[in-house]
C-alpha positions, 0 to 999 in steps of 0.5 A: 384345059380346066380352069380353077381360080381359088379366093382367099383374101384373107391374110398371111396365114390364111392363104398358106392354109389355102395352099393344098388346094393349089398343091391338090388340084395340080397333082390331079390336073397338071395341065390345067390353069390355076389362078389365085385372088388374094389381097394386096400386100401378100402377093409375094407368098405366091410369086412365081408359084410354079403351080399358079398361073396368073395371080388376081391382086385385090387393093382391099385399102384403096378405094376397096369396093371399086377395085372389087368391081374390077376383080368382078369384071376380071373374073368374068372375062376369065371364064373359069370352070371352077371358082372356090372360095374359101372365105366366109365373109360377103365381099368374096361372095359376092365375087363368087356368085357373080363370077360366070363359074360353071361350078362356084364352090364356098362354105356355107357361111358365106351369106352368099353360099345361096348362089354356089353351086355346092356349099361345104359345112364349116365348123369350128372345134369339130376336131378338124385343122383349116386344112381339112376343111379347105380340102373338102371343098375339091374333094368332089373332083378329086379324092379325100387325100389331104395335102399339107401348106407348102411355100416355094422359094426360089433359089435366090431366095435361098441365096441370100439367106445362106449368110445366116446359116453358117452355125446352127441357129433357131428363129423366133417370131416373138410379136403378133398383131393380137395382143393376146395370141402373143407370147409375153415380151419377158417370157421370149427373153428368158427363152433367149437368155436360156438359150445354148451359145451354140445357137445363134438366134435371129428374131423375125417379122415384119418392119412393125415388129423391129421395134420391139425385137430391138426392145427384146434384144437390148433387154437380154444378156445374150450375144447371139442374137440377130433382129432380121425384122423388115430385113427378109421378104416372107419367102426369104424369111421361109428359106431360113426357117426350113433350115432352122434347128426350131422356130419359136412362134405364137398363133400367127403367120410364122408358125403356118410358113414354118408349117409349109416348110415342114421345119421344126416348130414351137407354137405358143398359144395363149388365148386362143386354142389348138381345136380351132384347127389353126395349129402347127403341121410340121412333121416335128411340131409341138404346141406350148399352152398354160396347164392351168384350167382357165374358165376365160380359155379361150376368150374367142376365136381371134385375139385381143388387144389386151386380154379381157380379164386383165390377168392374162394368166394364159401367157403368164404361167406358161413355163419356160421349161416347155420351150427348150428342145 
């Protein structure tokens, strides 16, 4: 039996985006083990992943280079065959090159990739999506096929989402952590005002976000609207996107679990572009950005806490005419 463990410890959206590799590497080996280190906080994107046996949590909050020893020490005793890493950053590729993997696969940013056996070139804006670029790092032993993001709610998850799928409805993920990858506040309510009242609409998102969802709401003039923040788990929320007749969403988490649903997506993107390779990848997905030509756009890979300019023209003149389907 060929072990693989896969690294990626990144966030939310990062480990959707890594798991082809876990959809890929079982079609090619299906008796095979496959194990997945991720943070603290997203290991229920993965539980009870029906292709993933054992799941590695890493607190990187709490005591984050003690625990990263212990994952080390785990890794070791584990004996995997093949250790991909998909992250360029030092800390995991320090647990890659000390992993005791036959085969330690990375991109060759890590500052570690020195100690890999093989190092697959990343680079951004080249044209490709993450996803190729995370596939390439199992195409040596499997073929250059490239599989989609895909989540696996269970029926129980499915279960308690089903009371909100009793009249058509649309989602919407109106915050993100960045400022600036985050569709205006003004903007998402006029969506809402502007929306059929044949649709009910549920906002989404995390605990954090109910504030400003409950702010959005109080500040619209439509009825059917619904703030399940903090309310669903992130596969519950997933159950309820798949059936979704759209999901609105910025460059964040949500468009990458509404990617893995292959349900109908809306991605805003303001600061930050397409070409990074980050977009939507639903068979039914459209992305949303200003028409303007920007010499500030985009201002960086990630987002801002406030835009940099002070004008945030990149969200402002995005015209809600674009969004309704």
């Amino acid at each position: 039996m060929v072990k693989f463990l896969i690294i990626q410890t990144a966030f939310i959206g990062d480990v959707i985006l890594a798991t082809p590799i876990i959809e890929k590497l079982h079609k090619f080996y299906p008796d095979s083990q496959i194990d997945f280190l991720l943070r603290k906080g997203n290991e229920n994107l993965l539980r009870n992943h029906p292709y993933v046996s054992n799941l590695l949590i890493w607190d990187k909050k709490k005591e984050k280079k003690k625990n990263m020893f212990r994952i080390i020490k785990l890794i070791r005793n584990k004996k995997y065959d093949y250790v991909i890493n998909l992250q360029r950053f030092t800390s995991t590729g320090i647990i890659t090159a000390f992993s005791k993997g036959k085969i330690k696969v990375g991109f060759n940013k890590n500052p570690f990739s020195f100690l890999f056996t093989r190092k697959i070139k990343h680079e951004i804006g080249n044209g490709k999506h993450e996803v190729e670029r995370n596939i390439e790092t199992v195409t040596e032993i499997t073929d250059e096929s490239i599989f989609n993001p895909k989540l696996h709610p269970s029926k129980e998850d499915y279960q308690i989402v089903s009371q909100y799928k009793m009249r058509p409805y649309i989602c919407i993920a109106p915050t993100s952590v960045w400022y600036t990858k985050q569709f205006l506040a003004e903007k998402w309510i006029e969506l809402i005002n502007r929306t059929d009242s044949k649709y009910q609409i549920y906002l989404i998102g995390g605990p954090d976000d109910k504030t400003d969802c409950d702010k959005i709401i109080s500040e619209s003039n439509n009825k059917n609207v619904t703030n399940l923040c903090g309310e669903l788990s992130l596969l519950q929320t997933s159950a309820l996107m798949a059936n979704s007749s759209m999901n609105y969403v910025n460059d964040s988490a949500p468009m990458h679990m509404s990617s893995a649903m292959n349900a109908p997506t809306t991605a805003v993107f303001c600061s930050t572009v397409p070409k990074f390779g980050f977009g939507p990848l639903s068979d039914n997905s459209k992305v949303i950005e200003t028409e303007e030509k920007l010499d500030c756009r985009p201002c960086g890979l990630h987002g801002y806490k406030a835009c940099p300019k002070g004008h945030f023209k990149c969200a402002t003149t995005i015209e809600i005419d674009k969004l309704i389907f």
